[in-house]
PDB file of N, CA, C and O in Angstrom:
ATOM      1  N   UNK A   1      44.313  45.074 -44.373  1.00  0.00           N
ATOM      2  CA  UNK A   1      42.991  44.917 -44.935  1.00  0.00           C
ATOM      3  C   UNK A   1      42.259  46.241 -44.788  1.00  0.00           C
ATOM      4  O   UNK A   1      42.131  46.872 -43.739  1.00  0.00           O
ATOM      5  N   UNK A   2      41.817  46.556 -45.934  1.00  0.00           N
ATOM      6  CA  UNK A   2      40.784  48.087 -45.636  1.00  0.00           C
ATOM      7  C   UNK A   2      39.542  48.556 -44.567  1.00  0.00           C
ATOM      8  O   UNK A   2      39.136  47.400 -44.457  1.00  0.00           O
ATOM      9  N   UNK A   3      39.184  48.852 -44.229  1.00  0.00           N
ATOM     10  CA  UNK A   3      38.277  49.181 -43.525  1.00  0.00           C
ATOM     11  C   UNK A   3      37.581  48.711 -44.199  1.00  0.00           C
ATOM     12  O   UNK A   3      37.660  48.686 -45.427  1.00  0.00           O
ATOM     13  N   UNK A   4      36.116  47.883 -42.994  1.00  0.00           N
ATOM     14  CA  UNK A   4      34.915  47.431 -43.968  1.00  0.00           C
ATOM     15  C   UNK A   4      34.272  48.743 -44.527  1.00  0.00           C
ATOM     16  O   UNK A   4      34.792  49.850 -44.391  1.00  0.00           O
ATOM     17  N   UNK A   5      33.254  48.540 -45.079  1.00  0.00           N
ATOM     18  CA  UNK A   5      32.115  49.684 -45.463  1.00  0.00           C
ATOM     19  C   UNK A   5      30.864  48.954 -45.622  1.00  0.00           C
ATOM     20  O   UNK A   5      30.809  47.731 -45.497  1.00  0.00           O
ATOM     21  N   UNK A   6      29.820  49.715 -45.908  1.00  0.00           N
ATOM     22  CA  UNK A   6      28.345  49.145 -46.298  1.00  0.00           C
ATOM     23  C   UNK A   6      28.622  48.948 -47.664  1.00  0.00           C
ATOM     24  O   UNK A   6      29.580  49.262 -48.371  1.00  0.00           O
ATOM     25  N   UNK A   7      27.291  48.204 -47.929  1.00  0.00           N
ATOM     26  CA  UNK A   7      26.535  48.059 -49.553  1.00  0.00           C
ATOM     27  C   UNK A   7      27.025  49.882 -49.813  1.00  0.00           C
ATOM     28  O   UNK A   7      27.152  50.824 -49.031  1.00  0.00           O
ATOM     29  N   UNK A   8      27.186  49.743 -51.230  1.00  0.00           N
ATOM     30  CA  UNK A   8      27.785  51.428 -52.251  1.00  0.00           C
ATOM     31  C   UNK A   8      29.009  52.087 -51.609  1.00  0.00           C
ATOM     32  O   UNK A   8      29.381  53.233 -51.862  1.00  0.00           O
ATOM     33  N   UNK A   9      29.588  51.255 -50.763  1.00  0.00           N
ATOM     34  CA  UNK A   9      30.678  52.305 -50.347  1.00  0.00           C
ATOM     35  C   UNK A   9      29.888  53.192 -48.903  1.00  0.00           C
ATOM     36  O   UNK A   9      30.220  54.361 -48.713  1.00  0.00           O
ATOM     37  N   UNK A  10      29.338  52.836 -48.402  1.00  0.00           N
ATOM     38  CA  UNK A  10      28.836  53.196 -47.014  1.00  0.00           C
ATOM     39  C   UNK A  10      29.474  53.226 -46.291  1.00  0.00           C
ATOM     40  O   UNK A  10      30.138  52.199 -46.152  1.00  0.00           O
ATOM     41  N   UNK A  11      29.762  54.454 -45.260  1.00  0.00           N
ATOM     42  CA  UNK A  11      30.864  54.249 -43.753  1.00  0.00           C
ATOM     43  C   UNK A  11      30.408  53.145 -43.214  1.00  0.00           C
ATOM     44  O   UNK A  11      29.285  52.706 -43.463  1.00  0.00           O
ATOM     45  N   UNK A  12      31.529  52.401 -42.148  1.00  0.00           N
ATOM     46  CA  UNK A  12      31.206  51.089 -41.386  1.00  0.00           C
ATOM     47  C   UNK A  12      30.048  51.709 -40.758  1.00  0.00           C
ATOM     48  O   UNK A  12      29.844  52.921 -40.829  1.00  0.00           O
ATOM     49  N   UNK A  13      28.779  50.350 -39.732  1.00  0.00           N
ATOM     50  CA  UNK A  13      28.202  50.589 -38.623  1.00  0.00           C
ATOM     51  C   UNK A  13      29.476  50.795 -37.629  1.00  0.00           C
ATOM     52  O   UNK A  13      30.688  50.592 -37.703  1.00  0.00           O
ATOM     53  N   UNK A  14      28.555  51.313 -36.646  1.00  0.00           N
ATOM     54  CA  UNK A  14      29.523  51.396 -35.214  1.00  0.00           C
ATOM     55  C   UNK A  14      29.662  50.298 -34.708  1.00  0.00           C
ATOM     56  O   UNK A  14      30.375  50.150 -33.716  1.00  0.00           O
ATOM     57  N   UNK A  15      28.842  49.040 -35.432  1.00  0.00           N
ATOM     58  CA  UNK A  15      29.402  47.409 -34.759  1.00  0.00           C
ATOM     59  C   UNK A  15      30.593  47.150 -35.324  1.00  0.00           C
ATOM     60  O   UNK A  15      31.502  46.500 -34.806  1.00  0.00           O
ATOM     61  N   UNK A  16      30.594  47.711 -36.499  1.00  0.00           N
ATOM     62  CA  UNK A  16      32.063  47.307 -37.075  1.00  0.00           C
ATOM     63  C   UNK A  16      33.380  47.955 -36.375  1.00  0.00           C
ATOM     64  O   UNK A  16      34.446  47.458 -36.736  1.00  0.00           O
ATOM     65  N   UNK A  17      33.440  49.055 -35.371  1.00  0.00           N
ATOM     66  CA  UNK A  17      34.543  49.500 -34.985  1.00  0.00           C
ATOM     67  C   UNK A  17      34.476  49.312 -33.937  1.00  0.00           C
ATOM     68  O   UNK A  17      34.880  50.173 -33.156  1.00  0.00           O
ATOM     69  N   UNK A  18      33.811  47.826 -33.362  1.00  0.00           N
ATOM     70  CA  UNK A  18      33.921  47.007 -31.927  1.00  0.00           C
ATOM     71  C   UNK A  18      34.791  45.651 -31.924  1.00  0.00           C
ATOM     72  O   UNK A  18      34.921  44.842 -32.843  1.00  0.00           O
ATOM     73  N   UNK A  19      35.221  45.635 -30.929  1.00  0.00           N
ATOM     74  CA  UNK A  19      36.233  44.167 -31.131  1.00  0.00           C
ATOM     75  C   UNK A  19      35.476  43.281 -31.039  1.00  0.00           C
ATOM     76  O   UNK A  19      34.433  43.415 -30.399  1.00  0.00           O
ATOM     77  N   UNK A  20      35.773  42.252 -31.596  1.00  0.00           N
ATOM     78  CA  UNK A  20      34.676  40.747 -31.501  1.00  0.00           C
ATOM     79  C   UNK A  20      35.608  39.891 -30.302  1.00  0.00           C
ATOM     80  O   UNK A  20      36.803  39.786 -30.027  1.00  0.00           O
ATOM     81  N   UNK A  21      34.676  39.507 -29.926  1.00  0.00           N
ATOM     82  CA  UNK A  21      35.299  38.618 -28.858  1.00  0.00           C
ATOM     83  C   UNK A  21      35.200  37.191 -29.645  1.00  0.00           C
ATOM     84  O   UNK A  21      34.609  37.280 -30.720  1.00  0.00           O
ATOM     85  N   UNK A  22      35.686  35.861 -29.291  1.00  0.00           N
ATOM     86  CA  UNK A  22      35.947  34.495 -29.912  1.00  0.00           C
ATOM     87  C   UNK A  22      34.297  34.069 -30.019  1.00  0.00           C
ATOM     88  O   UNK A  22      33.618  33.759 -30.998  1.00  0.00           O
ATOM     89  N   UNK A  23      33.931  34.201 -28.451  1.00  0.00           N
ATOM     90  CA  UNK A  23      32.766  33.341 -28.483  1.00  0.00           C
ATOM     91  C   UNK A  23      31.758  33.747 -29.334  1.00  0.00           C
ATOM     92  O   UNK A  23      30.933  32.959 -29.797  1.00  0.00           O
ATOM     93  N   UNK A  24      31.779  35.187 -29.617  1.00  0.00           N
ATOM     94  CA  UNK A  24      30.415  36.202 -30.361  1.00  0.00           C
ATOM     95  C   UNK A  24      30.743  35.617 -31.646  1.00  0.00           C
ATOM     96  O   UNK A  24      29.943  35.677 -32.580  1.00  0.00           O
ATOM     97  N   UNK A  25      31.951  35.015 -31.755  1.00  0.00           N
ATOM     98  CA  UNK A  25      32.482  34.583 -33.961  1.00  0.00           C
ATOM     99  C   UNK A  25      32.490  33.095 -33.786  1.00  0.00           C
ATOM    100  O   UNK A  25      32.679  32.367 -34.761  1.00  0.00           O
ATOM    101  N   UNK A  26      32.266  32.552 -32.427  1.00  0.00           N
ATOM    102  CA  UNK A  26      31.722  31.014 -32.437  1.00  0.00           C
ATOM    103  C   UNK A  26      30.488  30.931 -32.610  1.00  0.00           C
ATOM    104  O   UNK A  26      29.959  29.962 -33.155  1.00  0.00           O
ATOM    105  N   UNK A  27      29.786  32.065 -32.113  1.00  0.00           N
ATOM    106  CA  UNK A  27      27.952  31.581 -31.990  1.00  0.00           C
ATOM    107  C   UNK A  27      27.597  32.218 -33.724  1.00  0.00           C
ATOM    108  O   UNK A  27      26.522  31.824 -34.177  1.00  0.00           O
ATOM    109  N   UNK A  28      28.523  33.237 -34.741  1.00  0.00           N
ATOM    110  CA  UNK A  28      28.169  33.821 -35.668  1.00  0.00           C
ATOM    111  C   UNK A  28      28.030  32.577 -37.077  1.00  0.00           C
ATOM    112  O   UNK A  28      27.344  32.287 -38.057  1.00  0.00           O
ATOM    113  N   UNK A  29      29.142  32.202 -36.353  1.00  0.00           N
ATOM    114  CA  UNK A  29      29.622  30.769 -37.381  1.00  0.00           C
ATOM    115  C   UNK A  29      28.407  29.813 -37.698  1.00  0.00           C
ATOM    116  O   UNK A  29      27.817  29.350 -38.674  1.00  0.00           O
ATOM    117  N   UNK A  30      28.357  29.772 -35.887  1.00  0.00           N
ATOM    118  CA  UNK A  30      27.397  28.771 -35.903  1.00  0.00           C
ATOM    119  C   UNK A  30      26.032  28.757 -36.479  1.00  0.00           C
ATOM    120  O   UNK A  30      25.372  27.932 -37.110  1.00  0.00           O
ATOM    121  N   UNK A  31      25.819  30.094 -35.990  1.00  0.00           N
ATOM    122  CA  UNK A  31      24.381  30.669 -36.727  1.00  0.00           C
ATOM    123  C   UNK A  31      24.159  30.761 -38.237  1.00  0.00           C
ATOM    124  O   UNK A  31      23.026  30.803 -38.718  1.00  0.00           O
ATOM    125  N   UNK A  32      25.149  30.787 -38.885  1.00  0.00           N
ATOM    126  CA  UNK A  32      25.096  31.103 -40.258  1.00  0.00           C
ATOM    127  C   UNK A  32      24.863  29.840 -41.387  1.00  0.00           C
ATOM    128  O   UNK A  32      24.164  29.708 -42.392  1.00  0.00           O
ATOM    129  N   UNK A  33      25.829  29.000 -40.666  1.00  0.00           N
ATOM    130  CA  UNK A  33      26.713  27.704 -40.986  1.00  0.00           C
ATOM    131  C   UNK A  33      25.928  26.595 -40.596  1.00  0.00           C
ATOM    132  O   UNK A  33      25.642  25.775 -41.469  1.00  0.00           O
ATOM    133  N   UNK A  34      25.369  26.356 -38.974  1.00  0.00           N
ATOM    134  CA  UNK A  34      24.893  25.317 -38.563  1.00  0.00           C
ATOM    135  C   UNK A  34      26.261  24.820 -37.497  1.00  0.00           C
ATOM    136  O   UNK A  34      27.388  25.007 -37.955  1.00  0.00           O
ATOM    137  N   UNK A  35      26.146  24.268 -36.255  1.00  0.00           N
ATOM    138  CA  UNK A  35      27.340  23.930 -35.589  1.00  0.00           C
ATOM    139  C   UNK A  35      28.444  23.199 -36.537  1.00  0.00           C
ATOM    140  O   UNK A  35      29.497  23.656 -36.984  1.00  0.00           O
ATOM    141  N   UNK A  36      27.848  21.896 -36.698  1.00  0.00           N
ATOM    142  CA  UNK A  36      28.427  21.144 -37.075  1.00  0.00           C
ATOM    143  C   UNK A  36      29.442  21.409 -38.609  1.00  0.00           C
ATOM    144  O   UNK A  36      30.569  20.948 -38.792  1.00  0.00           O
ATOM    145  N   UNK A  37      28.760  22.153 -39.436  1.00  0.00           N
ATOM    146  CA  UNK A  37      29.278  22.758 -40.950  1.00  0.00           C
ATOM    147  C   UNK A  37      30.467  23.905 -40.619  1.00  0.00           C
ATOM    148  O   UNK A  37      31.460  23.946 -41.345  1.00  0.00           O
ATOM    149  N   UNK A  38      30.295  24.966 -39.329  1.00  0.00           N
ATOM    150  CA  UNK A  38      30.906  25.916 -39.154  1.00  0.00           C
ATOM    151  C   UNK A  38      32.135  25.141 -38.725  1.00  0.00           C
ATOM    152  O   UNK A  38      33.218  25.254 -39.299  1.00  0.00           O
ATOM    153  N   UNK A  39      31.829  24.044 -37.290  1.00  0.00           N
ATOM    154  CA  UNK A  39      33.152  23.335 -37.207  1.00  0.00           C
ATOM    155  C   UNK A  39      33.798  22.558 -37.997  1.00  0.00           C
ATOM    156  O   UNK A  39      34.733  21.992 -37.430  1.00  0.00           O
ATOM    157  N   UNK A  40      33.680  22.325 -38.999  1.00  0.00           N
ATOM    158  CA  UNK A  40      34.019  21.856 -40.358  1.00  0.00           C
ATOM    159  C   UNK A  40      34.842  22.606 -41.275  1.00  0.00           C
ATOM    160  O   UNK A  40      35.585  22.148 -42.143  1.00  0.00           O
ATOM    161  N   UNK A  41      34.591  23.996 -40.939  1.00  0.00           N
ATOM    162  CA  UNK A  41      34.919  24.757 -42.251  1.00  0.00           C
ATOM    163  C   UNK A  41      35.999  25.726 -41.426  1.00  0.00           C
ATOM    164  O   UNK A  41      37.020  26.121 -41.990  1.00  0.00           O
ATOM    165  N   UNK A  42      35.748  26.010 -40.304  1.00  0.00           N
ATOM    166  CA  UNK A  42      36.790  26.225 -38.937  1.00  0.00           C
ATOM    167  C   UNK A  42      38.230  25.462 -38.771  1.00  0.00           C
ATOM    168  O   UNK A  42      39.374  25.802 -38.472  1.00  0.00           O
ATOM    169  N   UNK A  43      37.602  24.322 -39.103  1.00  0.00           N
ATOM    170  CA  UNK A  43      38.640  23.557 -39.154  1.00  0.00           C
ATOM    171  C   UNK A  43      39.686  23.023 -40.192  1.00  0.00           C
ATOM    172  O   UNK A  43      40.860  22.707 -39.996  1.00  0.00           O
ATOM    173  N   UNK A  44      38.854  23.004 -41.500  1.00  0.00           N
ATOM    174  CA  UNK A  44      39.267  22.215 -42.498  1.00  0.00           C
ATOM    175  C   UNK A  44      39.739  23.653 -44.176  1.00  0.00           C
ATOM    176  O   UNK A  44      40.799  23.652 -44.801  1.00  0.00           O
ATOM    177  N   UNK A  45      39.022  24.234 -44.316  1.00  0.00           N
ATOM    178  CA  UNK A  45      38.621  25.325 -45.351  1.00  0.00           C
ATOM    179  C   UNK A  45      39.958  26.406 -45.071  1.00  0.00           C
ATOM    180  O   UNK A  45      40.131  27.163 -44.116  1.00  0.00           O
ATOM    181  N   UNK A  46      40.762  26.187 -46.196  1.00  0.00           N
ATOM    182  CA  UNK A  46      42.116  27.159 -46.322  1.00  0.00           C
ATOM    183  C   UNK A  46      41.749  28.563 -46.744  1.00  0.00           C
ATOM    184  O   UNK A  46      41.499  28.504 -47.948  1.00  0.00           O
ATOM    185  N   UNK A  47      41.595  29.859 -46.280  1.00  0.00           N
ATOM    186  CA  UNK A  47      41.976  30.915 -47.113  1.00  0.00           C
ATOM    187  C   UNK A  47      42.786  31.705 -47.241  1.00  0.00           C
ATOM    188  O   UNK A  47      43.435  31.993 -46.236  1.00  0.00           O
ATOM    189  N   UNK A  48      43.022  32.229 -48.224  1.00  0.00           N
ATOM    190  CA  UNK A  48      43.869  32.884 -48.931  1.00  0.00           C
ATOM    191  C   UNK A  48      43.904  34.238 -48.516  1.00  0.00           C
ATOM    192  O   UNK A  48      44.800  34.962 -48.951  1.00  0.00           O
ATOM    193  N   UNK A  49      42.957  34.726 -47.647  1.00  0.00           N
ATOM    194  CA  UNK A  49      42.782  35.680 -47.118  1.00  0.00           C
ATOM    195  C   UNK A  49      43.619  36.339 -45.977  1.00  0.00           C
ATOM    196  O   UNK A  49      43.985  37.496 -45.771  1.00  0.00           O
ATOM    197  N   UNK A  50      43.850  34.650 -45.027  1.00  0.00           N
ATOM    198  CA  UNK A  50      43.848  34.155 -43.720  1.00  0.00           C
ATOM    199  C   UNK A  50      45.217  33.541 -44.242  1.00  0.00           C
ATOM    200  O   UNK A  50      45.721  32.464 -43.924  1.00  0.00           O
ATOM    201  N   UNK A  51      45.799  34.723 -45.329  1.00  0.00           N
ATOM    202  CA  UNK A  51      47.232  33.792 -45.632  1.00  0.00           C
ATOM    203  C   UNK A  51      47.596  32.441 -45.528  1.00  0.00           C
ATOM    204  O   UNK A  51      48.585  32.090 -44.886  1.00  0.00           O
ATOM    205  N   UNK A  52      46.506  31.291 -46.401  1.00  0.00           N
ATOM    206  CA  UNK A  52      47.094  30.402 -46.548  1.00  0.00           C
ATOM    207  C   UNK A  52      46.316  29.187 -45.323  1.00  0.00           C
ATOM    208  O   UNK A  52      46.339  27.960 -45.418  1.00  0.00           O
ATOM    209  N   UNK A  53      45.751  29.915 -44.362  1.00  0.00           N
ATOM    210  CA  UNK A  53      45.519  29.115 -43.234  1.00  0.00           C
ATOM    211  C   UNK A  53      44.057  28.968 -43.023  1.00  0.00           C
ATOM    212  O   UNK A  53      43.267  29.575 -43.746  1.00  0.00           O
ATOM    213  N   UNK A  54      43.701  28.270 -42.161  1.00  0.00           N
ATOM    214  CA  UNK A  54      41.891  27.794 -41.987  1.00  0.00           C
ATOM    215  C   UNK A  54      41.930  29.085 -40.697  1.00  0.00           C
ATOM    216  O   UNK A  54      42.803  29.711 -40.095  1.00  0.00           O
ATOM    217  N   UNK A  55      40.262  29.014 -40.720  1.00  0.00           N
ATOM    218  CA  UNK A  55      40.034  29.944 -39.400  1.00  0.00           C
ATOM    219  C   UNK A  55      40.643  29.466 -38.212  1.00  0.00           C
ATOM    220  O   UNK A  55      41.134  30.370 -37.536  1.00  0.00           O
ATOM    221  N   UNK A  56      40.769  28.265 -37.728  1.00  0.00           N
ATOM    222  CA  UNK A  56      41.139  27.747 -36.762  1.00  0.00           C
ATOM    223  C   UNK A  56      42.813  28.071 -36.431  1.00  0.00           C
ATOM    224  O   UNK A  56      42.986  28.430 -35.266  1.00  0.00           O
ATOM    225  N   UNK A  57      43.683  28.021 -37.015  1.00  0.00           N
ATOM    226  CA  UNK A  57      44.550  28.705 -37.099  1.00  0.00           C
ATOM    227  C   UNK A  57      44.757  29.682 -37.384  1.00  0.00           C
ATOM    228  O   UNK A  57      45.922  29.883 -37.041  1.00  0.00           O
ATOM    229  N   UNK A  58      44.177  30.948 -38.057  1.00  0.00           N
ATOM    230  CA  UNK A  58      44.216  32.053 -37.930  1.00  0.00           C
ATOM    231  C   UNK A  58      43.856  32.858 -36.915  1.00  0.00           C
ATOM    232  O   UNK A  58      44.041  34.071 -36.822  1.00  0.00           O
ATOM    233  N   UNK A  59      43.179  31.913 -35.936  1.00  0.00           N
ATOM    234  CA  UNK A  59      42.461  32.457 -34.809  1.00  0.00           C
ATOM    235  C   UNK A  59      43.843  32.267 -33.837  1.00  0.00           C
ATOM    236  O   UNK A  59      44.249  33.153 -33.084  1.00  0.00           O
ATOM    237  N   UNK A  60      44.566  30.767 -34.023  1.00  0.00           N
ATOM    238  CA  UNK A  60      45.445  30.602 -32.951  1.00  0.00           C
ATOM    239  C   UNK A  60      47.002  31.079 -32.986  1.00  0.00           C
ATOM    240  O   UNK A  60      47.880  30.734 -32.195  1.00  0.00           O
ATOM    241  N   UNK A  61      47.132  31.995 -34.145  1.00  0.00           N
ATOM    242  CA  UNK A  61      48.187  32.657 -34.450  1.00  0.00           C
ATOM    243  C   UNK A  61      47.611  34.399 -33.885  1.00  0.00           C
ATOM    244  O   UNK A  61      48.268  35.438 -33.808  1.00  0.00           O
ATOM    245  N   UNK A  62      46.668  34.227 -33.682  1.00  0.00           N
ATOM    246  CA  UNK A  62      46.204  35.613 -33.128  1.00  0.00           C
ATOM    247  C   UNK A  62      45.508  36.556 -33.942  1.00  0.00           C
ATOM    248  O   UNK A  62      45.431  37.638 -33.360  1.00  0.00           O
ATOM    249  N   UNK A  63      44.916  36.556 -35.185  1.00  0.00           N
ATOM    250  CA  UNK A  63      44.328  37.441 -35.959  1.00  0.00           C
ATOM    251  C   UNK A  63      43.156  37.577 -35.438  1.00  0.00           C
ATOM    252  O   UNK A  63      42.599  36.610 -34.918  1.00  0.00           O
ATOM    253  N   UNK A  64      42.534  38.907 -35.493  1.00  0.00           N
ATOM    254  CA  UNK A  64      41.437  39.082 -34.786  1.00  0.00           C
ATOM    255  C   UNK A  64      40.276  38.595 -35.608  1.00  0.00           C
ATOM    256  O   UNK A  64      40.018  38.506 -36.809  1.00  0.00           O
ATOM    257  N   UNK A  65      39.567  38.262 -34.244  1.00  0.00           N
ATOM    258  CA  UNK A  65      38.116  37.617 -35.012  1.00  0.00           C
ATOM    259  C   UNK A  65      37.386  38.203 -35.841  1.00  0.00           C
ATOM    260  O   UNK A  65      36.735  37.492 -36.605  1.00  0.00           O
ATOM    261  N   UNK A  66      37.276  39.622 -35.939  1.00  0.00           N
ATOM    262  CA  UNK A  66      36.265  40.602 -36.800  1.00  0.00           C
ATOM    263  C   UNK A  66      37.199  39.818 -38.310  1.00  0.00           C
ATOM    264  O   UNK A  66      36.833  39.012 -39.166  1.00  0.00           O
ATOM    265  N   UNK A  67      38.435  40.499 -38.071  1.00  0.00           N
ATOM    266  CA  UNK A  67      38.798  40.171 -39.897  1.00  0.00           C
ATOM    267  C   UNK A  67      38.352  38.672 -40.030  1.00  0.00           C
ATOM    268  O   UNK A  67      37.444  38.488 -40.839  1.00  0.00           O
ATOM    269  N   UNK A  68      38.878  37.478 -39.317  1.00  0.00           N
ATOM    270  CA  UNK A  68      38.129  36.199 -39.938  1.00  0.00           C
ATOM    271  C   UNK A  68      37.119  36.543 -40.434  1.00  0.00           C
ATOM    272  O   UNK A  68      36.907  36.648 -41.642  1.00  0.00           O
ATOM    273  N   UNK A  69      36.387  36.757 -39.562  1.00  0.00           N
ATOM    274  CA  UNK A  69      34.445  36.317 -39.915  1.00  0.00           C
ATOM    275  C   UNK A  69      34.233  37.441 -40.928  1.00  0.00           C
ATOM    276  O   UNK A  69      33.050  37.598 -41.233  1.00  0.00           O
ATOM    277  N   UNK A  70      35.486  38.612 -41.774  1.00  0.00           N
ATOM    278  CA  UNK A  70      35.277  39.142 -42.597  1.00  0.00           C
ATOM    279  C   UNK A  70      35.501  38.063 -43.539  1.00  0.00           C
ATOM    280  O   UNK A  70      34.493  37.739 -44.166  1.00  0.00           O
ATOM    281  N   UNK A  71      36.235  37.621 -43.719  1.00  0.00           N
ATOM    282  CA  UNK A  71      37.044  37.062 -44.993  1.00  0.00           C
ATOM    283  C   UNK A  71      36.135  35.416 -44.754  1.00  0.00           C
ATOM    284  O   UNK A  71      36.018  34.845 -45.838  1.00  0.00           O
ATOM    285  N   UNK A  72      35.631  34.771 -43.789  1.00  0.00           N
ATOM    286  CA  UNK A  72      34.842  33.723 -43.500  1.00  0.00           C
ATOM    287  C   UNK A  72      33.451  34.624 -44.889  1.00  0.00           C
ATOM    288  O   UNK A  72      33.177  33.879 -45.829  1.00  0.00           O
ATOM    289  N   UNK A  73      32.856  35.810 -44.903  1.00  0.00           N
ATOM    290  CA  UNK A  73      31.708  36.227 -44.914  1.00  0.00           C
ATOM    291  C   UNK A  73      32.098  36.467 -46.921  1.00  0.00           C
ATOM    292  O   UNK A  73      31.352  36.258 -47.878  1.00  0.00           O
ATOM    293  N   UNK A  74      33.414  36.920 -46.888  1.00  0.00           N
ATOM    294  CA  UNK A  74      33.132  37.015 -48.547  1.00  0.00           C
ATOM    295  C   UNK A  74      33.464  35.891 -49.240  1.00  0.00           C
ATOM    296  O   UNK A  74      33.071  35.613 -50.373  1.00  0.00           O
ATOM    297  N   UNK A  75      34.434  35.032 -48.319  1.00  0.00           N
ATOM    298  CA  UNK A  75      34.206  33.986 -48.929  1.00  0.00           C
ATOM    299  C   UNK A  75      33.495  32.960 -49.056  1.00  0.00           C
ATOM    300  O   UNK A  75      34.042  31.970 -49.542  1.00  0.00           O
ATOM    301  N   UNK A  76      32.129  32.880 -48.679  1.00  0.00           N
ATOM    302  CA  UNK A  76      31.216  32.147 -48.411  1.00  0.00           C
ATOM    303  C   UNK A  76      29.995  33.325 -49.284  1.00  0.00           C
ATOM    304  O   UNK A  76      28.877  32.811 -49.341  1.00  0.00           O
ATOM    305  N   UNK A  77      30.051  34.413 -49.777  1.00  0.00           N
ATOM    306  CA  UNK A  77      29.333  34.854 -50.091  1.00  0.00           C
ATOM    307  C   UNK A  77      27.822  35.112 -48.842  1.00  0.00           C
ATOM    308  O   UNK A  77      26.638  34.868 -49.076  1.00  0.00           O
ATOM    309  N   UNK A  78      28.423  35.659 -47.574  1.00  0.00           N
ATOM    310  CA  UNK A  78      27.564  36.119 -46.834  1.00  0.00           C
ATOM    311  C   UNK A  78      26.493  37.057 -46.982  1.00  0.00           C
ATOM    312  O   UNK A  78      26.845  37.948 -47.755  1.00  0.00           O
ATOM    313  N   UNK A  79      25.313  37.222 -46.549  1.00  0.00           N
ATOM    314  CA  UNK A  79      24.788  38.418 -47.322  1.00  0.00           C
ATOM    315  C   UNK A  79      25.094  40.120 -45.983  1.00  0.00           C
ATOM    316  O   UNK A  79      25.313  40.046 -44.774  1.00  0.00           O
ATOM    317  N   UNK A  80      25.011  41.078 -46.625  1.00  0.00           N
ATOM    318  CA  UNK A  80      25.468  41.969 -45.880  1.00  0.00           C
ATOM    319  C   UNK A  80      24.727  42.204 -44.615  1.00  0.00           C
ATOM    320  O   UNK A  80      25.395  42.816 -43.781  1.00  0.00           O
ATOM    321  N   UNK A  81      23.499  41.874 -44.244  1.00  0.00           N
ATOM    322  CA  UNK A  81      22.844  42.385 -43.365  1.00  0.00           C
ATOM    323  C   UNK A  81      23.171  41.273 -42.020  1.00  0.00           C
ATOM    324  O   UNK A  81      22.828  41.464 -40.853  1.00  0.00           O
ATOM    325  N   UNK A  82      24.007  39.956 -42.611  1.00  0.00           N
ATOM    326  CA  UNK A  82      24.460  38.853 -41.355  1.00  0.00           C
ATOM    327  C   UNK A  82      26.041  39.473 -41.384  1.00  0.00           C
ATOM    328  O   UNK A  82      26.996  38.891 -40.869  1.00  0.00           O
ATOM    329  N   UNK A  83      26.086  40.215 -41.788  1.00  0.00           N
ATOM    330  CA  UNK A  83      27.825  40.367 -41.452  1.00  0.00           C
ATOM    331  C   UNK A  83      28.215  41.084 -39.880  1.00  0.00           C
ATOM    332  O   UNK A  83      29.389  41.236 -39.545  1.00  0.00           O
TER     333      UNK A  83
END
């Protein structure tokens, strides 16, 4: 997967070249989503991104949390400033 960037092709922030830990992409979910909708969509919501698999398994096959909550963020049409 490419390196993120900003809105126009912008270098990443320096948050983007930090590792996410689980819980910081549990509370992001949650915040965005609502608990209950995020564990829903965590659980249930296939992407194609996430080869085929929901976040919940992409998480437990080991892919790091930043790329989920990337591919969680375009596919949900996140706006850039919650990413």
């Amino acid at each position: 997967m490419p390196e993120a960037t900003g809105p126009a092709g912008t270098a990443p922030s320096p948050r983007s070249l930090v590792p996410m830990r689980h819980t910081v992409f549990r509370r992001l979910m949650a915040d965005e989503f609502g608990e209950i909708r995020a564990e829903m969509i965590a659980r249930d919501h296939v992407l194609s991104t996430l080869g085929g698999r929901t976040v919940d398994q992409a998480l437990a096959a080991g892919s790091d949390p930043k790329e989920v909550w990337r591919a969680i963020c375009d596919a949900f049409d996140v706006p850039w400033e919650r990413r």
